[in-house]
VMD Tcl script that draws the C-alpha trace (Angstrom):
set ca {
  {-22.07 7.32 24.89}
  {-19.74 9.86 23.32}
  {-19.36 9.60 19.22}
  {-16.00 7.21 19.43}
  {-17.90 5.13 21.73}
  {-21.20 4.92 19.24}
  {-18.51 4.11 16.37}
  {-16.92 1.33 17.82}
  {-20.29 0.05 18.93}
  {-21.12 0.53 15.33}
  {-17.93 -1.79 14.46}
  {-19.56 -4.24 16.31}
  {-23.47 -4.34 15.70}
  {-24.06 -2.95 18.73}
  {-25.42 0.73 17.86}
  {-28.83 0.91 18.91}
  {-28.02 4.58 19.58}
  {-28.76 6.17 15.64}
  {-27.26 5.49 12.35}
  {-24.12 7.40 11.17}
  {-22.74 8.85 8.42}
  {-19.95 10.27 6.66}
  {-18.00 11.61 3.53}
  {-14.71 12.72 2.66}
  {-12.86 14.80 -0.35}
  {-9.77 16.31 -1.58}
  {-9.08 19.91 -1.29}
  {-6.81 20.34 -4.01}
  {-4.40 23.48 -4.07}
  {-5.41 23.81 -0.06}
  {-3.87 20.74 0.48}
  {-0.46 21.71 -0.02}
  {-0.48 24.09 3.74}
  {-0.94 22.34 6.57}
  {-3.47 25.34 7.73}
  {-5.53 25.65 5.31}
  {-6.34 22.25 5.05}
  {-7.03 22.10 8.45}
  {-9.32 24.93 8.63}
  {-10.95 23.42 5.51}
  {-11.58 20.48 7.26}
  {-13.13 21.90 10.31}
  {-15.09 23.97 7.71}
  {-16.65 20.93 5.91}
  {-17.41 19.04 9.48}
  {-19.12 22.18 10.68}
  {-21.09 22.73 7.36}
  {-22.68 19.04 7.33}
  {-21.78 17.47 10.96}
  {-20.70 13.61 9.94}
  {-20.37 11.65 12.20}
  {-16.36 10.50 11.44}
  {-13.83 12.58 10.01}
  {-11.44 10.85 7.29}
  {-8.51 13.61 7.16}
  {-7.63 13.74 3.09}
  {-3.99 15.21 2.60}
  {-3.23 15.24 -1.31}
  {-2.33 11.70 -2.74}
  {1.24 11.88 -2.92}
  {2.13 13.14 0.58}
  {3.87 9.97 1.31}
  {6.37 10.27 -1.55}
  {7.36 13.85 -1.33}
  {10.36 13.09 1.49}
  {11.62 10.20 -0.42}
  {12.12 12.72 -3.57}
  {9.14 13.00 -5.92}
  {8.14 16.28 -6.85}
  {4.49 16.74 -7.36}
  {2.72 18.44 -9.83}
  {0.64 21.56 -9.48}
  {-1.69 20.51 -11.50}
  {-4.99 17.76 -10.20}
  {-7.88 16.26 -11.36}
  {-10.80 17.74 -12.41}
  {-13.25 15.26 -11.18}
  {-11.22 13.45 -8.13}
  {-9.05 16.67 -7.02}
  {-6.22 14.06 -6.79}
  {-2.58 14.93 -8.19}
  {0.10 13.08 -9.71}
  {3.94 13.18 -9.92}
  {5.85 15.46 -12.01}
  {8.31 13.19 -11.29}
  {9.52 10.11 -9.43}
  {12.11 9.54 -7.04}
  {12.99 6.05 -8.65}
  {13.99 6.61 -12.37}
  {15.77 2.49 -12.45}
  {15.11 -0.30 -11.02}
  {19.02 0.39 -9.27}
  {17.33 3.58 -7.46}
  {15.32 1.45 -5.01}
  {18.97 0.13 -3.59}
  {19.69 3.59 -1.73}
  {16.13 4.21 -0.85}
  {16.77 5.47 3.54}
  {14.51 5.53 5.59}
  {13.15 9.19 6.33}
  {12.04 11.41 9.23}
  {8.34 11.56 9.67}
  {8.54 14.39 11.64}
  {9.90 17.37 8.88}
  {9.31 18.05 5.32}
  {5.88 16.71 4.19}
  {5.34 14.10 6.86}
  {5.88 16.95 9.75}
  {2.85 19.46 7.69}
  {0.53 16.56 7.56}
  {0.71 15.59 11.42}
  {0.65 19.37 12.02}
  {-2.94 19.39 9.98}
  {-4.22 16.32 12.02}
  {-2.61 18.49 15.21}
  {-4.57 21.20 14.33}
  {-8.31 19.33 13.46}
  {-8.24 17.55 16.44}
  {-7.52 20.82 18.55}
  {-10.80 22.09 17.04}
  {-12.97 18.81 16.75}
  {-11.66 17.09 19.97}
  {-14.69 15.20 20.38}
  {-14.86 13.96 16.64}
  {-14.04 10.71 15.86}
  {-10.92 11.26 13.12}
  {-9.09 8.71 10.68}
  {-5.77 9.84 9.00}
  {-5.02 8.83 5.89}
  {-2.53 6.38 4.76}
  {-1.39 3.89 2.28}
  {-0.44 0.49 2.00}
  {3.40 0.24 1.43}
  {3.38 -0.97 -2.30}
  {1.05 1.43 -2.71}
  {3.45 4.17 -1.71}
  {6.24 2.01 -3.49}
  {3.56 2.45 -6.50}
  {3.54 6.22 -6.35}
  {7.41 5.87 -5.97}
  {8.11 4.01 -9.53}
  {6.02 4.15 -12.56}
  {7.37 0.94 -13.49}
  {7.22 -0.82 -10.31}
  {5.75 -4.05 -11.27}
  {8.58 -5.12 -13.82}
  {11.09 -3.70 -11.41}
  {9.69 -5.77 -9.37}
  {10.11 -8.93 -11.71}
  {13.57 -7.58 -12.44}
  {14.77 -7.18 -8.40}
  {12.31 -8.64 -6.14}
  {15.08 -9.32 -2.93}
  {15.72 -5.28 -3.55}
  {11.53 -4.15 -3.57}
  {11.07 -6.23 -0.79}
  {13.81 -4.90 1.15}
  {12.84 -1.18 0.33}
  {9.16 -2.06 1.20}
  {10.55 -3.24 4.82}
  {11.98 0.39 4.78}
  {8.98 1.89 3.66}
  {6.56 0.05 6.05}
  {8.68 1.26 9.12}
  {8.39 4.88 8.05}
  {4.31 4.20 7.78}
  {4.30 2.64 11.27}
  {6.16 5.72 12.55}
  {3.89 8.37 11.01}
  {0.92 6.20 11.71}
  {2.09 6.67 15.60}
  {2.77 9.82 15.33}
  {-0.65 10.68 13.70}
  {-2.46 8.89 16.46}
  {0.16 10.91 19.03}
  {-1.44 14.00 17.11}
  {-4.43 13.51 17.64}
  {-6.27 11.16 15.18}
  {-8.12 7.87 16.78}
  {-8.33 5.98 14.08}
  {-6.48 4.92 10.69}
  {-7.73 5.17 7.23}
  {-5.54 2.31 5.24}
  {-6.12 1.97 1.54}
  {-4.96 -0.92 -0.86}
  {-5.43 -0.64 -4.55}
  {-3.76 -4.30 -4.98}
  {-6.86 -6.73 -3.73}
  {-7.96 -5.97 -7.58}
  {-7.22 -6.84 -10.85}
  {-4.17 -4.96 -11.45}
  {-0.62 -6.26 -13.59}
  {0.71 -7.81 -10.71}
  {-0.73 -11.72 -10.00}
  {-2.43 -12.67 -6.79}
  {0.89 -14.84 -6.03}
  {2.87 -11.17 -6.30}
  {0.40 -9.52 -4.06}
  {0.70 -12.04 -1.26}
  {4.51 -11.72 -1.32}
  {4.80 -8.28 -2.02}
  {1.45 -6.61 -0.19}
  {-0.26 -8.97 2.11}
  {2.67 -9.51 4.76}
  {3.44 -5.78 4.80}
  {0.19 -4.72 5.35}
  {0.20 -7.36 8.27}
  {3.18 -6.20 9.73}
  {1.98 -2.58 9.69}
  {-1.54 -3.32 11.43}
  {0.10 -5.65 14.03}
  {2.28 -2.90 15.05}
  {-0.19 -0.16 15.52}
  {-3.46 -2.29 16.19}
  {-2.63 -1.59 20.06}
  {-2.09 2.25 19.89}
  {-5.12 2.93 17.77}
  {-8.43 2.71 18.58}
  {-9.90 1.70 15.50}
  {-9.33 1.16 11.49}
  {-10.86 1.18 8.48}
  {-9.50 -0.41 5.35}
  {-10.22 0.69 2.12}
  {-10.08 -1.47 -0.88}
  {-9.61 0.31 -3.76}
  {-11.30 0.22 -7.27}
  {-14.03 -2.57 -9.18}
  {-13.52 -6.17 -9.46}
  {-11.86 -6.54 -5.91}
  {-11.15 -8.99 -3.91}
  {-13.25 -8.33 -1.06}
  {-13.50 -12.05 0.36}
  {-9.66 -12.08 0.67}
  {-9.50 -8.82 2.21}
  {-12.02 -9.62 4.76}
  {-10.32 -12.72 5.61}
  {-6.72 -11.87 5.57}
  {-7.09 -7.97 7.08}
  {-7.63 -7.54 11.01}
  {-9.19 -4.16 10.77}
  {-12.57 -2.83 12.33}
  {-14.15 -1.72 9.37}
  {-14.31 -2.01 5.33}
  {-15.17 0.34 2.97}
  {-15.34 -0.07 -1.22}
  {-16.83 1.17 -3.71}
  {-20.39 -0.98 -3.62}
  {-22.58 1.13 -5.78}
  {-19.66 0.02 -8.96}
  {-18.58 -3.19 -7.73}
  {-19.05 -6.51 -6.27}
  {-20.38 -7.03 -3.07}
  {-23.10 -5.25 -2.25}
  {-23.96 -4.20 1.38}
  {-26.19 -7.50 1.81}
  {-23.66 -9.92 0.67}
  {-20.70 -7.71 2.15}
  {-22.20 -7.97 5.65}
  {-22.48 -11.79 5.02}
  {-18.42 -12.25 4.33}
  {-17.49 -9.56 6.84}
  {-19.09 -9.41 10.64}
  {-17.67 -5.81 11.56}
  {-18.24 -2.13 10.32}
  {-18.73 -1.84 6.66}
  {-18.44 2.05 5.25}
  {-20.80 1.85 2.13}
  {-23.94 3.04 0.50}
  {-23.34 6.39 -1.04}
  {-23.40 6.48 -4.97}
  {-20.81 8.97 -5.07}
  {-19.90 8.93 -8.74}
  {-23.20 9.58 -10.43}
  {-26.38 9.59 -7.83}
  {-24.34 12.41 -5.67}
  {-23.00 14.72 -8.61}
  {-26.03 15.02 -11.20}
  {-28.70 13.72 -9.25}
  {-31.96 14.92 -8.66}
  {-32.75 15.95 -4.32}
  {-35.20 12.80 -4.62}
  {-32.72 10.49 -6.22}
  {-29.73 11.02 -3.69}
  {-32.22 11.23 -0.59}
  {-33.40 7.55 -2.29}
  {-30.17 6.23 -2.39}
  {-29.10 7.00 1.35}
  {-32.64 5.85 2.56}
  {-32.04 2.35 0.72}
  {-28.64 2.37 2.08}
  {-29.79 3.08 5.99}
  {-32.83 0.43 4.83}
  {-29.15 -1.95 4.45}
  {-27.72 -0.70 7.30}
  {-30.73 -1.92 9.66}
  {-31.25 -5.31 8.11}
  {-27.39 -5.90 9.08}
  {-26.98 -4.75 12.63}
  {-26.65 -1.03 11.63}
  {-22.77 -1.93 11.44}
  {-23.06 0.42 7.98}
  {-21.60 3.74 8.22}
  {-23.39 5.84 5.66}
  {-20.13 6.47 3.41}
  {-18.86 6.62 0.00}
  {-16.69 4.63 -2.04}
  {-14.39 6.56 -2.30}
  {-13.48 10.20 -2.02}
  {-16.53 12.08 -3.51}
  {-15.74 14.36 -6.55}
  {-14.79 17.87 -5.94}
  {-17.56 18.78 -8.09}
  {-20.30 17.29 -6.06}
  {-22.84 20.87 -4.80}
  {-22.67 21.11 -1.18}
  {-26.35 21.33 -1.52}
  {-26.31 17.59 -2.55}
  {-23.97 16.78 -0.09}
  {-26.11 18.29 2.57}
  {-29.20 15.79 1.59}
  {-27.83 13.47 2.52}
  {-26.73 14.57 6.48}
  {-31.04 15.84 6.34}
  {-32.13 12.61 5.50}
  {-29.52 10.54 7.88}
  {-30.71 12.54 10.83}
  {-34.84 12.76 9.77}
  {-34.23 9.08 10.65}
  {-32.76 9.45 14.19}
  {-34.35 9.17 17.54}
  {-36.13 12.14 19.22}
}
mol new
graphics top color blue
foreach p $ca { graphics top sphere $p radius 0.5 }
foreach p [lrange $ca 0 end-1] q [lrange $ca 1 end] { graphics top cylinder $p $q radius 0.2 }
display resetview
């Protein structure tokens, strides 16, 4: 089998083939041309050979056409970067929100990264990147949740015009090259807005978004975002191929994960602490208890982290953990 065909075995239990692996981080600075971050990519795969590529533009990529200007500045720890300011200033701003053209400005750099990866790394099972549409609408508006309390009819019409833009660039990111779909949700956790706002203003967008790429795609992965989730309503209400969280900070952990949820389940790398100041034994110890997981549940767990992995994690820990993922392989 070739490595998309071991993955999607992997989705289903059915990988009798050798357990995989993978990580993912920002590039911050690099991930403002479309070039560099795809070299940089190609770079990382070719340093440590995972075994799925998640393709990491910077986390306000999807905001950048609709207006926001983004900072030059990012974290220290996550690489991430913020707004230096928002497209939607008042509540009244989300009434002339228009739809925008995935193809130019930001949009068009990011397909032409996932273009230019997959020319390199044909063979390489790769997931683009790309956020829920309240999340985007989150990045949008700093005060998004009382705007939304203050308009809802007007959110939830700009969310239909954000979720068409995400279907679009999804399509086109698959067009360009990328087999699968990274989606991430930060709202199946505690967070201002009540479970009765998320199902109105998350859940059926997310829906409409999966049902209209599910058929062009050949697989995704959903991430749910952050501690104290909901992962029993996200594995019952998302049709996705795979899950991943943050289980080394939060409830569930791999065993009662792979009870709630029979397909792929990206988990077992302590990325925060274990992978950053940890001692060789420590980090080889926490993948070999995580592969330990992975067998006792169908090997449908993808060595992965939580999240992305801090910028300051040593490529010399990093690359532990690909030594002791294939010391446990066949032949």
């Amino acid at each position: 089998m070739d490595k998309l065909e071991i993955l999607l075995q992997t989705f289903k239990g059915l990988n009798d083939e050798y357990p995989l692996f993978s990580l993912w981080k920002h590039f911050p600075n690099i991930d403002r041309n479309p070039y560099q971050l795809a070299e940089t990519h190609v770079e990382f795969y070719n340093k440590h050979k995972f075994d799925l590529m998640k393709i990491s533009p910077h986390g306000r990529f999807p905001v950048v056409d609709y207006g926001c200007v983004i900072a030059k500045d990012y974290d220290p720890i996550t690489g991430s970067t913020s707004c230096e300011s928002c497209c939607i200033a008042t509540v009244d701003d989300w009434e002339s929100l228009e739809p925008i053209d995935v193809g130019e400005g930001e949009l068009g750099k990011q397909l032409k990264t996932v273009e230019l990866i997959s020319k390199d790394l044909e063979s390489l099972p790769k997931m683009m990147t790309l956020f829920s549409p309240l999340m985007v609408a989150s990045k949008m508006d700093c005060e998004l949740v009382s705007n939304i309390r203050q308009k809802p009819n007007t959110i939830r019409e700009s969310l239909f015009t954000i979720t068409e833009d995400i279907i679009e660039f999804a399509n086109a990111s698959i067009d360009a090259g990328a087999e699968g779909i990274f989606l991430a949700s930060q709202h199946f956790r505690k967070t201002d807005l009540t479970w009765e706002e998320v199902l109105k203003f998350e859940i059926p967008f997310i829906k409409k978004l999966l049902s209209k790429i599910r058929s062009k795609v050949e697989f995704i992965v959903m991430h749910v975002h952050g501690q104290d989730i909901r992962f029993k309503e996200a594995a019952e209400l998302m049709e996705v191929d795979a899950l991943n969280w943050h289980d080394r900070l939060t409830w569930p952990g791999i065993e009662e994960a792979a009870d709630i949820f029979p397909k792929g389940l990206l988990a077992g790398i302590d990325e925060t602490r274990t992978l950053v100041d940890g001692k060789p034994d420590d980090i080889k110890n926490n993948i070999l208890d995580a592969l330990k997981k992975s067998t006792e549940n169908d090997n449908r767990v993808i060595i992965a982290p939580g999240c992305v992995i801090p910028i300051t994690a040593p490529d010399e820990n990093i690359e532990i953990i690909s030594q002791t993922v294939r010391k446990t392989r066949k032949g």
